[in-house]
C-alpha positions as CSV (number, residue, x, y, z in Angstrom):
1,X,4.5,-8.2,0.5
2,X,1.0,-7.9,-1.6
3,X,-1.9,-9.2,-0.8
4,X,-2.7,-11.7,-3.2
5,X,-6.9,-12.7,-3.5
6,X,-8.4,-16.0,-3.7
7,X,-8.0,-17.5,-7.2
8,X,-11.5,-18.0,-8.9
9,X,-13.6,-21.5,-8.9
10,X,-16.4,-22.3,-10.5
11,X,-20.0,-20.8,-9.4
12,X,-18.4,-17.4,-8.0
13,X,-19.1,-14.2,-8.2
14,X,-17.8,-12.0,-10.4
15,X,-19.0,-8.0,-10.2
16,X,-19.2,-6.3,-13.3
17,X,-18.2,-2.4,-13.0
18,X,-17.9,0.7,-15.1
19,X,-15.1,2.7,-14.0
20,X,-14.3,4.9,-16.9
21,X,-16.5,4.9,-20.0
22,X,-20.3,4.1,-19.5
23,X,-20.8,2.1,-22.9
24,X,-22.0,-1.4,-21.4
25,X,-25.4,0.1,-20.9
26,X,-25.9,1.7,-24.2
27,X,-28.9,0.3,-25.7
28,X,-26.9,-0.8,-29.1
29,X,-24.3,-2.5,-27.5
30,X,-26.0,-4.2,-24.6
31,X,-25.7,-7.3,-26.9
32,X,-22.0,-7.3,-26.4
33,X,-22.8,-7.4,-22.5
34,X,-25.4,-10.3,-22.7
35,X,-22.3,-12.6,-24.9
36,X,-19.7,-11.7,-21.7
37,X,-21.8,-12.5,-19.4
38,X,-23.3,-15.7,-20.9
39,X,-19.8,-16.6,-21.9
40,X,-18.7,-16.0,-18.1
41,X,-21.7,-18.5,-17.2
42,X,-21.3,-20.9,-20.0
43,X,-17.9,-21.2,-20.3
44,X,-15.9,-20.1,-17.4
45,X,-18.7,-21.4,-14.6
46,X,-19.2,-17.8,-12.9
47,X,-22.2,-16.3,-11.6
48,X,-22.4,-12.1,-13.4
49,X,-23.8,-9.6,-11.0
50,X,-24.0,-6.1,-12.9
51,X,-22.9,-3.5,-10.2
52,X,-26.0,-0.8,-9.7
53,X,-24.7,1.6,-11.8
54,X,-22.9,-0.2,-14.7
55,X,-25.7,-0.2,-17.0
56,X,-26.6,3.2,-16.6
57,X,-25.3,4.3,-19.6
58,X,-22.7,6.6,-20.8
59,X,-23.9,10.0,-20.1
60,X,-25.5,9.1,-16.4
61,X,-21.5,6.9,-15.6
62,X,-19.9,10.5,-17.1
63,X,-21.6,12.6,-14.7
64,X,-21.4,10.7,-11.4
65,X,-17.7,9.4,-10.5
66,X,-18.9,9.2,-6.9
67,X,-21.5,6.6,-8.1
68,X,-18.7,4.6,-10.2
69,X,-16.3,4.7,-7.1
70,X,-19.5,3.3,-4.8
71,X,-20.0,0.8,-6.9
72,X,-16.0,-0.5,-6.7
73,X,-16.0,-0.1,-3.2
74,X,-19.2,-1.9,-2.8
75,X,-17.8,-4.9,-4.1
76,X,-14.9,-5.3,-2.9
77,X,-16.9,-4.7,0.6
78,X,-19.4,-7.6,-0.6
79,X,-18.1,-11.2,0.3
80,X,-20.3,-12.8,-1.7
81,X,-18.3,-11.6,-4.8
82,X,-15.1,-13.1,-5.3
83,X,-13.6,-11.3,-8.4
84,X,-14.7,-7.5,-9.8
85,X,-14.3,-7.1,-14.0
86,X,-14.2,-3.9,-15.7
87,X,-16.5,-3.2,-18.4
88,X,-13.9,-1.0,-20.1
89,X,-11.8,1.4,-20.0
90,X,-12.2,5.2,-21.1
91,X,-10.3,8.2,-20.1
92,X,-11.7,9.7,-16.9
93,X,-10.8,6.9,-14.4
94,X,-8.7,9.7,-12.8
95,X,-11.4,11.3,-11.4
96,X,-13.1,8.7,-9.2
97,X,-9.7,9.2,-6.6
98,X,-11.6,11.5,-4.1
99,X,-14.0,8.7,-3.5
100,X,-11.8,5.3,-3.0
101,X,-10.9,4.0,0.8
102,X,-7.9,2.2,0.1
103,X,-8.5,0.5,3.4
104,X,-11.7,-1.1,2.3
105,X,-9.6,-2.5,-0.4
106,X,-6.8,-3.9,1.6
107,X,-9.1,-5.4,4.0
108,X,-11.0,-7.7,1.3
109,X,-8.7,-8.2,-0.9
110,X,-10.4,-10.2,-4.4
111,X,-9.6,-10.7,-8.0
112,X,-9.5,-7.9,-9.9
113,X,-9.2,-7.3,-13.5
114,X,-9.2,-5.1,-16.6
115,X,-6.5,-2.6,-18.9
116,X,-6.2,0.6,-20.3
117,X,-7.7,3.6,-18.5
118,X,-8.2,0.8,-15.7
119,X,-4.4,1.5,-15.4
120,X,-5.5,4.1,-13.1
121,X,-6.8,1.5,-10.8
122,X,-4.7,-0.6,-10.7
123,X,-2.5,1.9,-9.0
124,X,-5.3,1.7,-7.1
125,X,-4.8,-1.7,-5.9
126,X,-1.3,-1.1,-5.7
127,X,-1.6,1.6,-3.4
128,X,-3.6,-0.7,-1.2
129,X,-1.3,-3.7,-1.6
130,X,-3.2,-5.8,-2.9
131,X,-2.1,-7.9,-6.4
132,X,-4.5,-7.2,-9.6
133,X,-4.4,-8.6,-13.0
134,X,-4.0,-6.7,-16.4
135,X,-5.9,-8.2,-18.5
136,X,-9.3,-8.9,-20.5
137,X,-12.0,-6.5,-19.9
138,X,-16.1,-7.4,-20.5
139,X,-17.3,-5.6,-23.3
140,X,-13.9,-6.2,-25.5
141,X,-12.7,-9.7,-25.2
142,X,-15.2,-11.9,-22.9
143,X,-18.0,-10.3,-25.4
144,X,-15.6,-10.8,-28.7
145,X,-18.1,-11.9,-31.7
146,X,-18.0,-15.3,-33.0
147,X,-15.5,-16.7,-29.7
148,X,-13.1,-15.3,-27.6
149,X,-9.7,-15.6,-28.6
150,X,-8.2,-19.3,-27.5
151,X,-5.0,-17.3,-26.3
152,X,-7.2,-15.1,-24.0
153,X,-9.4,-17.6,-22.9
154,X,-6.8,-19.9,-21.7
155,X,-5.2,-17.4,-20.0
156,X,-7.9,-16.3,-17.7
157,X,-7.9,-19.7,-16.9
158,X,-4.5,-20.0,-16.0
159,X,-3.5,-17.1,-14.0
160,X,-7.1,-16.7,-12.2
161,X,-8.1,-20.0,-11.4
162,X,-4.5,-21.2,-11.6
163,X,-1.4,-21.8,-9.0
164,X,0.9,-19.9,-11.4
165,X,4.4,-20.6,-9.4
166,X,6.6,-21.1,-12.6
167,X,3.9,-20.4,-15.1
168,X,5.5,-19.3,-18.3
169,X,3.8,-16.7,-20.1
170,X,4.3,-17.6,-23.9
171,X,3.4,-15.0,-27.2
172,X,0.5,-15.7,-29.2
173,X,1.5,-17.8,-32.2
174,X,-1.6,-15.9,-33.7
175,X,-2.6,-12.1,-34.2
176,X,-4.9,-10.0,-35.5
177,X,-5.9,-6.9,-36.4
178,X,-9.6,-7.2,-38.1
179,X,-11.9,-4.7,-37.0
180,X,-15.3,-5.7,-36.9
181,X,-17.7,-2.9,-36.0
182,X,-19.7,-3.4,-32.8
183,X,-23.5,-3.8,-34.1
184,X,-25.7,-6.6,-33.8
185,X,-25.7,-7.8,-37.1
186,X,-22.0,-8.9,-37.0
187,X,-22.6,-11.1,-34.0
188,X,-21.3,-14.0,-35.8
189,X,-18.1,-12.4,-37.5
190,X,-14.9,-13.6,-35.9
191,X,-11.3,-11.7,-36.7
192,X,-9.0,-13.1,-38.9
193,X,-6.0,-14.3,-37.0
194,X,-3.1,-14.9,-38.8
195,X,0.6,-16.1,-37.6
196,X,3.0,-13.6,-35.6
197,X,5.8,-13.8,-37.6
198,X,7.9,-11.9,-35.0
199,X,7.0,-13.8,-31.3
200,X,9.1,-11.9,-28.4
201,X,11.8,-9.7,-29.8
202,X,14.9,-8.7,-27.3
203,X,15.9,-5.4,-28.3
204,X,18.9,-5.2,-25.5
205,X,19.9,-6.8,-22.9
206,X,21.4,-10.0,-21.7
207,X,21.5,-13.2,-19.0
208,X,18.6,-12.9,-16.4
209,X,16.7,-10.2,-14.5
210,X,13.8,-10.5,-11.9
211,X,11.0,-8.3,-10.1
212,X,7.8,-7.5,-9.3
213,X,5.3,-6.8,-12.9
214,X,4.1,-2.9,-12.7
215,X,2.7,-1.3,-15.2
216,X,0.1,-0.5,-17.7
217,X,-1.1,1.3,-20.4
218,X,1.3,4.5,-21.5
219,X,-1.4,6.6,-22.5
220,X,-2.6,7.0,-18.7
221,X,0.7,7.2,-17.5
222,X,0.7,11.2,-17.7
223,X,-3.1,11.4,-16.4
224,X,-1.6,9.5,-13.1
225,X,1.7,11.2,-12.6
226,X,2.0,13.6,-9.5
227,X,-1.3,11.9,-8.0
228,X,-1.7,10.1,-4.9
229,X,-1.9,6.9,-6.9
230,X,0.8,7.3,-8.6
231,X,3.4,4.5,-7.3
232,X,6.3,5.8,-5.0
233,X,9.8,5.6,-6.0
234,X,10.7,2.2,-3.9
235,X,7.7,0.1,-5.9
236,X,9.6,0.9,-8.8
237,X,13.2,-0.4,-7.5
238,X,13.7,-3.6,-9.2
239,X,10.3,-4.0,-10.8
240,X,9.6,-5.3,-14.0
241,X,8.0,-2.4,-15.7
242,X,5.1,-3.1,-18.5
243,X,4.2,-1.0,-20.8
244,X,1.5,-0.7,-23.7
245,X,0.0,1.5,-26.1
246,X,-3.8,2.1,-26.6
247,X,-6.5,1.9,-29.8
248,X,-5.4,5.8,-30.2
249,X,-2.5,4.6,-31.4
250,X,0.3,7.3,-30.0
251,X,2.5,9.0,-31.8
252,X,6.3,8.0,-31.6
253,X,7.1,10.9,-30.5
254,X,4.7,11.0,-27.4
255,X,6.1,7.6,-26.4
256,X,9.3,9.5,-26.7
257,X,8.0,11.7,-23.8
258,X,6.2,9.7,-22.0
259,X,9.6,7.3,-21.9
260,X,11.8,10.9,-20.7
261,X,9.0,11.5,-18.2
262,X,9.9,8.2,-17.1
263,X,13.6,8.5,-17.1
264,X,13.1,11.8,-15.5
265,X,11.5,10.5,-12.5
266,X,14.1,8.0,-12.3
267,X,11.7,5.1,-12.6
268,X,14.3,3.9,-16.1
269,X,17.2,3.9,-13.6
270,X,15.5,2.3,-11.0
271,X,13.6,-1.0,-13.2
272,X,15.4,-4.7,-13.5
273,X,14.0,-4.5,-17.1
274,X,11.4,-3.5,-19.9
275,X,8.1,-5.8,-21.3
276,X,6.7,-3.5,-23.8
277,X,3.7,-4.9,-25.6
278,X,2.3,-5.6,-29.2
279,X,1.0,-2.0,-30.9
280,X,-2.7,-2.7,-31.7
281,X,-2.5,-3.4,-35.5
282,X,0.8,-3.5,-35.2
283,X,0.8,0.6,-35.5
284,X,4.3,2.1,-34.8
285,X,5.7,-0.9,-34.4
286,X,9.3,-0.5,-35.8
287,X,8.8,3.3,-34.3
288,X,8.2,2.2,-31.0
289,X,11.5,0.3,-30.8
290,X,13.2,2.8,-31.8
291,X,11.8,5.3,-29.4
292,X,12.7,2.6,-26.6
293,X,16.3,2.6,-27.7
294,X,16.7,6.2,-28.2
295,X,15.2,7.1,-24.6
296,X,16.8,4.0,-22.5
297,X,20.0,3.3,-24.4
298,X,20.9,6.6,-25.6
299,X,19.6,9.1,-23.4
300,X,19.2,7.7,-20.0
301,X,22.1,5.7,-20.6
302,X,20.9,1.9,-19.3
303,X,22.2,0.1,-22.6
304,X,22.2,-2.7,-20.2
305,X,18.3,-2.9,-19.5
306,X,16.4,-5.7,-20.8
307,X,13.9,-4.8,-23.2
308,X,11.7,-7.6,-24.4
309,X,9.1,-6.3,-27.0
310,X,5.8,-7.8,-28.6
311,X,3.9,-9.2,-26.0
312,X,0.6,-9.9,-25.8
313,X,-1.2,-7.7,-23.3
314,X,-3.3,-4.6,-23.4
315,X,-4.5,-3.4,-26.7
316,X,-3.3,-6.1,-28.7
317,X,-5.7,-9.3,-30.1
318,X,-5.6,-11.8,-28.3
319,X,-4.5,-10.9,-24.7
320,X,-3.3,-12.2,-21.7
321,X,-3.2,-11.6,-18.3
322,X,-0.7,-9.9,-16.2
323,X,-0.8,-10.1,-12.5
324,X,0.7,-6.3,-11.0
325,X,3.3,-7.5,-8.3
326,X,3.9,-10.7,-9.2
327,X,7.6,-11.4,-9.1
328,X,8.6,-12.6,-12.4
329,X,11.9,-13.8,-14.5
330,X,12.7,-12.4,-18.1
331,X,15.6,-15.1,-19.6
332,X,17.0,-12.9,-22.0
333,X,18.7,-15.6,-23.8
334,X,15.8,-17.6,-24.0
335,X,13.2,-14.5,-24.1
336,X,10.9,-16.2,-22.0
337,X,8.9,-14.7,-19.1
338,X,7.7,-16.5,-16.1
339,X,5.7,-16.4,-12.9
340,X,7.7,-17.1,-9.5
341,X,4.9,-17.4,-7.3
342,X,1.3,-18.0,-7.2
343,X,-0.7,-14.9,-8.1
344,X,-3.8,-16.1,-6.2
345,X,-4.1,-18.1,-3.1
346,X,-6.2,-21.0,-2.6
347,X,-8.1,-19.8,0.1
């Protein structure tokens, strides 16, 4: 059973880290920090503490991994903060392992949140047993120009400060995929949504499965494989495996792999079924599908395996929030996802 954190109330603490990529104290997008953090205040009630070395900047967060694992570790040994937020992700999450005490973790267990190369720690959390949440991250969607997303926002509120026993997670009637470059003059410049003509799309499957949500972003998938985070074959029995591609944009064909990887390992034989999530910009995005078909139907042979497509998680705009453990219920019929049990705990 997981360890599920204290859901969040209004005047906590929320620790602010930088993991991966040291951006959030770059002088020219510092602004984009000061609108998360107000936002947290303003909006959500939350008190911001900046972790000592998250505004150190990219090159100083590059060279010291030790210093980005102390400051993790440091908050989650802190009871005065109740929930730790990633800046952003990155690419060299991997290389903090030498320095994490999973034991620290399991013994003060707290909200903790944030996608992409943050994959990585949520394996972390995993490893420790305790439930984490995939989902917004500071610098991209609490400091979003103009507003956060309605979508996002809501969900933060649901699944963190929530009781989210039977909580359905529904798509986005909304996307978008506006880029606004990150500078201070386009503060006030807000995406263009526009409506999601497709909503969830079952690409096989029927009737009802259940299991615990794993996953995260496919990209980091092959930087995890073979380590000590890497989840063992029983968390992957029954799970409900997530999966989502980053703003790089992968190729078909290394989703391909990355999918035979997976059906190598056994992890495609061993999953109750498949949430695979909207393509940022919608790239790929008859590709994808068919790589998922190909690789599960075809070549691992699981015709059978729900696969429910275009959710809103990870790289896509807006977001929501996943909790890692969770046991949840995909209705393939109805192609609905929901929450069986709480993902926090009152106290």
């Amino acid at each position: 059973m997981m360890k599920r954190p204290v859901r969040l109330k209004a005047g906590d603490t929320v620790a602010v880290v930088s993991l991966s990529w040291g951006g959030l104290g770059e002088a020219e997008l510092l602004h984009r920090y000061l609108i998360a953090k107000r936002r947290l205040e303003e909006d959500f009630g939350l008190r911001v503490r900046p972790m000592p070395h998250a505004l150190k900047g990219a090159a100083f967060v590059h060279a010291h991994p030790e210093l980005r694992a102390r400051d993790l570790m440091d908050a989650f040994r802190d009871d005065s903060i109740a929930a730790i937020f990633s800046a952003i992700g990155g690419d060299d999450t991997i290389r903090l392992l030498p320095y994490i005490d999973y034991a620290v973790i399991s013994a003060h267990p707290k909200i903790f949140m944030g996608y992409s190369d943050t994959t990585i720690n949520h394996f972390m959390m995993l490893k420790a047993g305790v439930t984490s949440f995939y989902g917004p991250s500071v610098l991209c969607e609490f400091g979003e120009y103009g507003a956060m997303f309605d979508y996002t926002a809501q969900a933060v509120r649901d699944v963190l400060f929530g009781d989210t026993a039977g909580y359905q997670i529904k798509p986005s009637p909304l996307w978008s995929d506006t880029f606004v470059p990150w500078a201070e003059e386009n503060m006030d410049r807000r995406k263009i949504l526009r409506p999601d003509v497709h909503g969830y799309e079952l690409l096989q499957g029927r009737g009802t499965v259940r299991g615990p949500l794993l996953g995260g972003c496919i990209d980091v998938f092959m930087m995890a494989a073979g380590t000590p985070v890497w989840p063992a074959p029983e968390r992957w029995r029954g799970a409900l495996l997530f999966l989502e591609t980053s703003e790089d944009k992968p190729s078909p064909t290394f989703v391909t792999w990355a999918l035979r990887n997976l059906a190598a390992q056994g992890v495609l034989d061993a999953v109750s079924g498949i949430l695979f999530g909207k393509p940022q910009d919608e790239a790929y995005y008859e590709e994808y599908k068919q790589a998922l078909r190909q690789v599960v139907a075809e070549e691992a042979g699981r015709s059978e395996l729900p696969i429910l497509y275009n959710l809103n998680f990870g790289h896509a705009a807006p977001i929501g929030v996943l909790p890692i453990g969770v046991p949840a219920e995909l209705d393939c019929e109805k192609k609905t996802l929901t929450l069986l049990e709480s993902a926090t705990k009152s106290e």
